[in-house]
C-alpha positions in Angstrom: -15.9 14.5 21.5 -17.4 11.7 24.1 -20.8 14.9 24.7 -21.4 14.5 20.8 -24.4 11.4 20.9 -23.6 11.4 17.3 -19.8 10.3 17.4 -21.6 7.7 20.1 -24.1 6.5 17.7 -21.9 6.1 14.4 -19.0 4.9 16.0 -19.8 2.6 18.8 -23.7 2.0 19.2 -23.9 1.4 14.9 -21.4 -1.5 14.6 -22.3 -3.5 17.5 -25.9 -3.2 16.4 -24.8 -3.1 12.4 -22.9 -6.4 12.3 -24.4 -9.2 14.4 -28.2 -8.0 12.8 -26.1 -8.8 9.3 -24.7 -11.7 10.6 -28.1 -12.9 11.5 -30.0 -12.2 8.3 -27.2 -14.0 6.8 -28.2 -17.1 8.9 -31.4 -16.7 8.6 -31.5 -16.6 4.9 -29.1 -19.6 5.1 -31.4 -21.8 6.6 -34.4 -20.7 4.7 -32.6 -21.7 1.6 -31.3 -24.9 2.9 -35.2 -25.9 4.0 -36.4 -24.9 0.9 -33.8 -27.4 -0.7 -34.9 -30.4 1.2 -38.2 -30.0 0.3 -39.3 -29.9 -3.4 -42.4 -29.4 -5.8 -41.4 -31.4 -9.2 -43.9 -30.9 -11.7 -43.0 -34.2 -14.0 -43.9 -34.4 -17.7 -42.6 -38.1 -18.7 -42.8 -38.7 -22.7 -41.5 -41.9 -22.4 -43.1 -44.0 -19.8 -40.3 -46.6 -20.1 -38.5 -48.7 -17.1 -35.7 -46.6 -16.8 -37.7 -43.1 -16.7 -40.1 -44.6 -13.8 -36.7 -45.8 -12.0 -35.3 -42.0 -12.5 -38.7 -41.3 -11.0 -38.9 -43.3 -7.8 -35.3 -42.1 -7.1 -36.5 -38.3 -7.0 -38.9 -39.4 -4.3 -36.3 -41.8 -2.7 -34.8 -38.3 -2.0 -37.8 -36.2 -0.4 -39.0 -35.1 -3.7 -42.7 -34.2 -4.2 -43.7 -35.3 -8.1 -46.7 -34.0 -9.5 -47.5 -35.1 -12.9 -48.8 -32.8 -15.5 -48.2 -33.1 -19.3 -46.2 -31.1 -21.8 -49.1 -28.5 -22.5 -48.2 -27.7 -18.7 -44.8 -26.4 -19.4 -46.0 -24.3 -22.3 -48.8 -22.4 -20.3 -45.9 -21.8 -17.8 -43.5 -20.2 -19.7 -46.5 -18.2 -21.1 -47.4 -16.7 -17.5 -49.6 -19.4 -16.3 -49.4 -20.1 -11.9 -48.4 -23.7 -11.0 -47.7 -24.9 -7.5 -44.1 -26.3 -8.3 -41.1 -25.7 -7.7 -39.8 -26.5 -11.5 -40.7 -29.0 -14.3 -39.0 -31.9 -15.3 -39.4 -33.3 -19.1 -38.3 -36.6 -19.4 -38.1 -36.8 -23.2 -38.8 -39.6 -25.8 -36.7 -42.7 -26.1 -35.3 -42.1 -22.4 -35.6 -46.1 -21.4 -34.4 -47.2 -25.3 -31.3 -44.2 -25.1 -30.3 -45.9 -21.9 -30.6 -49.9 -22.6 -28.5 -49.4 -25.4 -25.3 -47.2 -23.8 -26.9 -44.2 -25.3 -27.6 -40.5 -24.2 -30.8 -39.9 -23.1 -32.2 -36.0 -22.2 -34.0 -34.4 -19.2 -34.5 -30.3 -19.7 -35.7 -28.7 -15.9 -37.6 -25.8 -16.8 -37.1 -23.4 -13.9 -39.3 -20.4 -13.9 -37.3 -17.2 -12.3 -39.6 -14.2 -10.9 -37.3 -12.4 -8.1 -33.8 -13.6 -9.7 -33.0 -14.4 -6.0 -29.9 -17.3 -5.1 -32.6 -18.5 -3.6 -34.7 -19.7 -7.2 -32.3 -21.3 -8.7 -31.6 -23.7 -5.9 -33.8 -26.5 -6.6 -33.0 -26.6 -9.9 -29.5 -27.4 -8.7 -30.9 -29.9 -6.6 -32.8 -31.4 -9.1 -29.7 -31.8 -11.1 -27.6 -33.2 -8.5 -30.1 -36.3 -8.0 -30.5 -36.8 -11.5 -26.5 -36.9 -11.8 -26.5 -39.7 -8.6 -29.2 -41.8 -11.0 -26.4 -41.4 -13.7 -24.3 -42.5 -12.1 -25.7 -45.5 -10.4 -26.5 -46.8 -14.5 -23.0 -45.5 -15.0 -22.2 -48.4 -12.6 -24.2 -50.6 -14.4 -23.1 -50.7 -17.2 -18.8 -51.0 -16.4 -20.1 -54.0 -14.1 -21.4 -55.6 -17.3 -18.1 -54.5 -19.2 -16.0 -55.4 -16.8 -17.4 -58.3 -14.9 -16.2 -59.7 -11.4 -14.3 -56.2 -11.2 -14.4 -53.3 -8.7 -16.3 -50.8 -10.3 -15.3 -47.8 -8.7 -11.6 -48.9 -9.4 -12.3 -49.5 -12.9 -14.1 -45.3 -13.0 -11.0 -44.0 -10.8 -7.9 -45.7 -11.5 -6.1 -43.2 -9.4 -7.0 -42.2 -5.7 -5.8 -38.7 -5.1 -5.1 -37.5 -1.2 -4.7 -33.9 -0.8 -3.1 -33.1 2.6 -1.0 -30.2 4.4 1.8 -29.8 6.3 1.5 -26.9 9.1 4.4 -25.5 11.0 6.3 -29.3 10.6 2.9 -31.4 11.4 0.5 -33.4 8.8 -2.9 -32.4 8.8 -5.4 -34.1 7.2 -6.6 -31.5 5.4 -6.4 -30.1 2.0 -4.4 -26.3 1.5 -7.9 -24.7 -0.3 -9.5 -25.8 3.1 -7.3 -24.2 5.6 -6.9 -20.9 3.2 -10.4 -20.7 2.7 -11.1 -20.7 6.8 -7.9 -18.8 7.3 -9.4 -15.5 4.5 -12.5 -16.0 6.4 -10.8 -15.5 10.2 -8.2 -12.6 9.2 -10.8 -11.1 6.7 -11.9 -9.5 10.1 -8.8 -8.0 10.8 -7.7 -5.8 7.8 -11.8 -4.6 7.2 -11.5 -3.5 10.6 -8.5 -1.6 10.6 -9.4 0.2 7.4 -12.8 1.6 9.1 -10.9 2.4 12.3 -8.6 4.5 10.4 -10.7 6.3 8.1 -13.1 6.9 10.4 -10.5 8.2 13.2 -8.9 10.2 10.2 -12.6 12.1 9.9 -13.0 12.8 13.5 -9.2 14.2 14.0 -10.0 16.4 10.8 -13.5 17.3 12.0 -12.5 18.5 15.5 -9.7 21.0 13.8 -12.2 22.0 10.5 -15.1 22.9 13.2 -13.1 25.3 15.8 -11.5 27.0 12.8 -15.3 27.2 11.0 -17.2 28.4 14.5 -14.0 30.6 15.2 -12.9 28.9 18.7 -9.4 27.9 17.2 -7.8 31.4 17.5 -8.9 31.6 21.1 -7.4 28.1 22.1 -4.3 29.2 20.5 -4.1 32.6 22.4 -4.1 30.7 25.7 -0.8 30.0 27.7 -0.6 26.2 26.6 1.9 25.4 23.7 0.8 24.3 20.5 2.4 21.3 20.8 0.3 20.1 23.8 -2.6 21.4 21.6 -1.9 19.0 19.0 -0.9 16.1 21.0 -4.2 16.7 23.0 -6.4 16.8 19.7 -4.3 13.4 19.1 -4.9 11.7 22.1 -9.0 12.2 22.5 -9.4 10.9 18.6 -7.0 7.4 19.9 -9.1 7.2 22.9 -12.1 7.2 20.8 -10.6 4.9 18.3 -10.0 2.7 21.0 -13.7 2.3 22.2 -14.4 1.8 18.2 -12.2 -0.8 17.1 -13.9 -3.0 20.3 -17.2 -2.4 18.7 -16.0 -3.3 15.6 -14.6 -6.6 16.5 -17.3 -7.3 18.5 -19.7 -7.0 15.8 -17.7 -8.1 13.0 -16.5 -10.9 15.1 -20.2 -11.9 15.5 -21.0 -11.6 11.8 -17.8 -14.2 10.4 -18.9 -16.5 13.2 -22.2 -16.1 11.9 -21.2 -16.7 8.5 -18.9 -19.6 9.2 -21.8 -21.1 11.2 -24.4 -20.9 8.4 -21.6 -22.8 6.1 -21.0 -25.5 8.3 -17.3 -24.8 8.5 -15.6 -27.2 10.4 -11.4 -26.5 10.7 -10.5 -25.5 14.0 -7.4 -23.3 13.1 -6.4 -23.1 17.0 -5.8 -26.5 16.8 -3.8 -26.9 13.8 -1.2 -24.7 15.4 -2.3 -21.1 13.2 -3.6 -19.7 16.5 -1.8 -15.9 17.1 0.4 -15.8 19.4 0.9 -12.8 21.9 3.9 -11.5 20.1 2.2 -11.7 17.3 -1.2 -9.6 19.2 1.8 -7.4 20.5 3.4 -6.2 16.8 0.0 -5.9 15.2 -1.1 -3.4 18.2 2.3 -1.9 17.2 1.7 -0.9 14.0 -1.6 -0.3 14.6 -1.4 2.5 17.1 1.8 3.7 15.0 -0.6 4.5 11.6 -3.1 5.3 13.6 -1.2 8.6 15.2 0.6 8.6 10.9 -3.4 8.9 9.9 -4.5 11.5 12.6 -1.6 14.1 12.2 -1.7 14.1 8.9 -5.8 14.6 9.3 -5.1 17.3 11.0 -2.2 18.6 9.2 -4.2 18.7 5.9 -7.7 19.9 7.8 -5.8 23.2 8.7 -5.2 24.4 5.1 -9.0 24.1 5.0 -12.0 26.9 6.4 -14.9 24.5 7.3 -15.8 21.1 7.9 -17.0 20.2 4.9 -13.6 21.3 3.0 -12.0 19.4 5.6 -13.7 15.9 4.3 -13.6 16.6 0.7 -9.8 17.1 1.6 -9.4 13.9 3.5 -10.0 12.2 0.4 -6.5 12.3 -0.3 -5.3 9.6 2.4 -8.2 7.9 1.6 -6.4 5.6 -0.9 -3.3 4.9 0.8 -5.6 3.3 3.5 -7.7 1.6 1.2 -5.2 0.2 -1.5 -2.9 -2.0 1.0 -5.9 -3.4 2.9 -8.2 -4.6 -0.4 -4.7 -5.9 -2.0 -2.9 -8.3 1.1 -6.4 -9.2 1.9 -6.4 -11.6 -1.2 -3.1 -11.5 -2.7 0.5 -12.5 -0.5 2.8 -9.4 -1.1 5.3 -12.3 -2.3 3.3 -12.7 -5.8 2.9 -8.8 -6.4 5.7 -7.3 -9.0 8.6 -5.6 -7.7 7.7 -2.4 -8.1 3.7 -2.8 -6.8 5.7 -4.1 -3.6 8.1 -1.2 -3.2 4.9 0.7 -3.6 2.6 -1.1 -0.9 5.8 -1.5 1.1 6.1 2.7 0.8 2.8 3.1 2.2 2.7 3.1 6.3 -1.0 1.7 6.8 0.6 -1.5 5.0 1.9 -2.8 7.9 -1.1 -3.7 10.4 -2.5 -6.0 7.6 0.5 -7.2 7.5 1.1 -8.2 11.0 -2.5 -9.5 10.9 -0.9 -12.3 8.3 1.9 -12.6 10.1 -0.1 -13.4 13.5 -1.1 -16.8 12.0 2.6 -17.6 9.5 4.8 -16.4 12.4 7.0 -14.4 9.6 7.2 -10.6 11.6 10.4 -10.1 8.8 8.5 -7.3 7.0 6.4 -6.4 9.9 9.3 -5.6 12.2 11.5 -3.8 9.2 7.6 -1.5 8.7 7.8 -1.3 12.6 11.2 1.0 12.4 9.6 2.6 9.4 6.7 3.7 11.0 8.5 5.3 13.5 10.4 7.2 11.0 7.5 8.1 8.6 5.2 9.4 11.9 7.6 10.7 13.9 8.2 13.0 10.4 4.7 13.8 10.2 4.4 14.8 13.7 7.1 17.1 13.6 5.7 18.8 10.9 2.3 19.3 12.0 3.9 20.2 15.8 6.1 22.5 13.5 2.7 24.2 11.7 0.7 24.3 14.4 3.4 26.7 16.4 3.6 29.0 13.5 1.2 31.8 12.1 0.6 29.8 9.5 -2.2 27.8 10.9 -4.0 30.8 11.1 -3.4 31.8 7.5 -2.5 28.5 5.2 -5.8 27.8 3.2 -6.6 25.5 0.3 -9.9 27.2 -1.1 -11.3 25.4 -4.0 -14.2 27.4 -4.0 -11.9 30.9 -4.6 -10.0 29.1 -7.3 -12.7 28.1 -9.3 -14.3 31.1 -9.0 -10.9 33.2 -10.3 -11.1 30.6 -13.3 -14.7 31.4 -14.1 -14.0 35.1 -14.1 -10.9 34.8 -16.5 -13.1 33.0 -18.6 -15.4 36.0 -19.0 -12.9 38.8 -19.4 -11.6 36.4 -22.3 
């Protein structure tokens, strides 16, 4: 396995290349977007020329933004295809000053135009918006101080102050529950993407090695030599963990590198380590448990199922089948607790033995190992089966014989077809 440059390059070389060059597009397009929002082209079209349009005005530029005037002819050329250097427009309409002086509604329409359909277009029309809504709200202001004179205004708008805070592991912290969820998905979304690769891709290479010495023919010589079968499959087992091994470092080392990326380019600021959520080394302990305990489940049954097959590309159509299993536990606990699920959907995931590493990943920040531990001593039972049957086929004739040929079968029902 380790002389194949190609196991090297998709498996160790690829992710800690892949994901820090994602995680630093991903910053780099961050800050690209966030310069271009601090710096504005507003092409202006004011219809009414009041007081309270030039005040909107001289806020916009209060704010970094670059008016350039241009009148309402302007706005129809550029809907119609014509180039101007701006940004956006901004039609103040008629009556804005009268609308306002009298408590009423006046209207501003942003026409944005939108070429690529990129995030990146419609930013500074949101901008736009949101100093337009701090102008609102400064007349807003003015007029409950008139309404309600020698009172506080923002008492009089909010009449209730809300706090939002959290208690962690018996301490207040001062910050609300979306907050330290939101960080939290962010930290252990590493953790269950990770293991899903690592398996899938170890579940490949176990079926690969057995679907190539059976394609080229070398499987019927190792099996004549004086070493049990056992040994054999143990030995096919071992080189795919070792490999796996070398993997999942690459992956967290790159994936690792991408969130902090990501977290960086948001600005997030919640140190979970110091609320108390760090993991703990019991907690490290379990999920290496349960990790190395599907990861043997996932690689005899690879190469339980890659015997029944001829070549290698049977093998990987075949693998499809634990495909699933791996993928539905990992997408589910990512964003749901197993808690909310039905009844049943839970005796379902619970059923299936790759649940359990993304659940100890959970568990590594809650401290609750109850299903963890309980999916521990299931493990053991559900791979210890599965090794005793693949130990069991590989010492019989039957690994020589046992085939699952799509190809043939399809081929007998094409032929029935034409006698009928």
């Amino acid at each position: 396995m380790i002389r194949d440059r190609r196991l090297l390059l998709g498996m160790i070389i690829v992710p800690m290349l892949m994901f820090p060059m994602m995680g630093l597009a991903m910053n780099a397009s961050m800050s690209s977007v966030q310069d271009s929002a601090s710096s504005i082209d507003l092409g202006v079209v004011n219809l009414d020329g009041g007081n309270c349009s030039g005040d909107l005005l001289s806020h916009l530029v209060s704010r970094g933004v670059n008016d350039q005037y241009y009148v309402y002819n302007d706005v129809e050329l550029m809907v119609n295809g014509t180039e101007y250097p701006v940004d956006l427009f901004m039609v103040i309409m008629p009556n804005f000053t009268q609308s306002i002086e009298n408590n009423g509604s006046a209207t501003v329409i942003l026409y944005t135009p939108l070429k690529t359909y990129s995030i990146s277009e419609g930013i500074p029309s949101d901008v736009i918006s949101g100093y337009i809504i701090e102008y609102q709200q400064s007349v807003l202001d003015e007029r409950m101080a008139y309404a309600f004179p020698g009172q506080n205004v923002s008492e009089v708008k909010d009449p209730i102050t809300l706090g939002s805070l959290s208690v962690v592991k018996g301490e207040v912290v001062p910050n609300s529950p979306s907050e330290i969820t939101s960080q939290m998905m962010l930290q252990s979304l590493m953790i269950p993407m990770v293991l899903m690769i690592l398996l899938i891709m170890a579940a490949q290479l176990a079926a690969t090695s057995v679907a190539m010495e059976k394609e080229e023919k070398t499987l019927e010589t190792l099996l004549t030599t004086p070493v049990p079968r056992s040994t054999i499959l143990f030995g096919k087992i071992a080189g795919v963990v070792v490999i796996s091994a070398i993997a999942v470092v690459a992956y967290v080392f790159g994936f690792s590198f991408y969130i902090s990326s990501v977290m960086g380019a948001e600005g997030s600021s919640i140190d979970l380590a110091a609320l108390g959520m760090a993991p703990t080394i019991t907690g490290i302990v379990i999920l290496f448990v349960t990790l190395f305990l599907s990861l043997v489940s996932a690689l005899s049954l690879s190469v339980l199922l890659a015997s029944f097959t001829e070549d290698v590309r049977s093998a990987q159509s075949l693998l499809g089948v634990i495909y699933a299993p791996i993928f539905i536990p990992a997408l589910v606990l990512m964003f749901v607790d197993l808690g909310q699920l039905p009844g049943a959907v839970q005796a379902v995931i619970l059923a299936i033995p790759f649940t359990y590493p993304v659940l100890a990943a959970k568990s590594m920040y809650t401290g609750d190992f109850s299903f963890v531990l309980f999916g521990i001593v299931y493990q053991v039972i559900f791979t210890a089966i599965i090794i005793y049957i693949a130990s069991w086929f590989f010492s019989s004739e039957k690994i020589m014989t046992a085939r699952i040929n799509f190809k043939k079968a399809r081929g007998i029902s094409i032929s029935r077809k034409k006698r009928n």
